[in-house]
N, C-alpha and C positions, 0 to 999 in steps of 0.2 A: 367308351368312345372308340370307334373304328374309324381308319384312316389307314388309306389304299396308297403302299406303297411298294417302291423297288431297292432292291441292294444293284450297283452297278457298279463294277471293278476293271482297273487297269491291268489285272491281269488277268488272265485268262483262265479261269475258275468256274466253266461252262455248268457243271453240276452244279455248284450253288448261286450262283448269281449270271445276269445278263454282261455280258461285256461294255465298260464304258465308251460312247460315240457321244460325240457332243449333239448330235443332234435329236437320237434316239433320249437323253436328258430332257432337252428342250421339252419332244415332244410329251414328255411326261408329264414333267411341269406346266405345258402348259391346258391338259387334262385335270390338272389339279392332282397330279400325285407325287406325296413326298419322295424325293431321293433320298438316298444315302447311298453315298460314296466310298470305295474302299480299294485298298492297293497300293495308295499314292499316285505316283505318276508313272509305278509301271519302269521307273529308272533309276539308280541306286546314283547315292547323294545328297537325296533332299529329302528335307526332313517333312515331316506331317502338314506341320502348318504351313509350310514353304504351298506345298500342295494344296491345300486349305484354301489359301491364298489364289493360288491361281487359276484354281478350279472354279472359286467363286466370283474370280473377275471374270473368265471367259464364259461362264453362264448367267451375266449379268444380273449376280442375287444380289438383292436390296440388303440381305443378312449375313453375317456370316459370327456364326456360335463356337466357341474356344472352349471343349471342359478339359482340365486337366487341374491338375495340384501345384500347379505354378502359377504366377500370376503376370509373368510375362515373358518377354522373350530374353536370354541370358546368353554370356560367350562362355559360362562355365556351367556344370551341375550346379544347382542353387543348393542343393544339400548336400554337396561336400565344400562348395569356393563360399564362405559367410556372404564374401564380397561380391 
């Protein structure tokens, strides 16, 4: 299966990926080509999903996919706090 996509970063990483603009997203998306998003938000603070998050409400995706080895959001390490 091939499927025609971009990596697009909040920071500025010109040799390997296109810079994130939300509209240059859009217009991918709506070409029918997968994003992938990477960077963060380009601002020191916020965590992945924070970003996850608000990248995926201001591009209006219908989805948004979580992989990690946790199963959800925590105010401690889940593998050091049991609690």
């Amino acid at each position: 299966l091939s499927v025609d996509s971009r990596v697009l970063s909040a920071l500025r990483t010109d040799q390997l990926c296109e810079p994130y603009y939300r509209r240059k997203a859009l217009t991918h998306l709506d070409k029918g080509i997968v994003i992938i998003l990477a960077g963060g938000t380009g601002r020191p603070f916020f965590t992945t999903d924070t970003t996850a998050a608000l990248l995926a409400a201001e591009l209006d995706c219908d989805i948004l996919l979580k992989g990690s080895n946790v199963d959800g959001v925590y105010t401690a390490d889940p593998h050091k706090n049991p609690h």
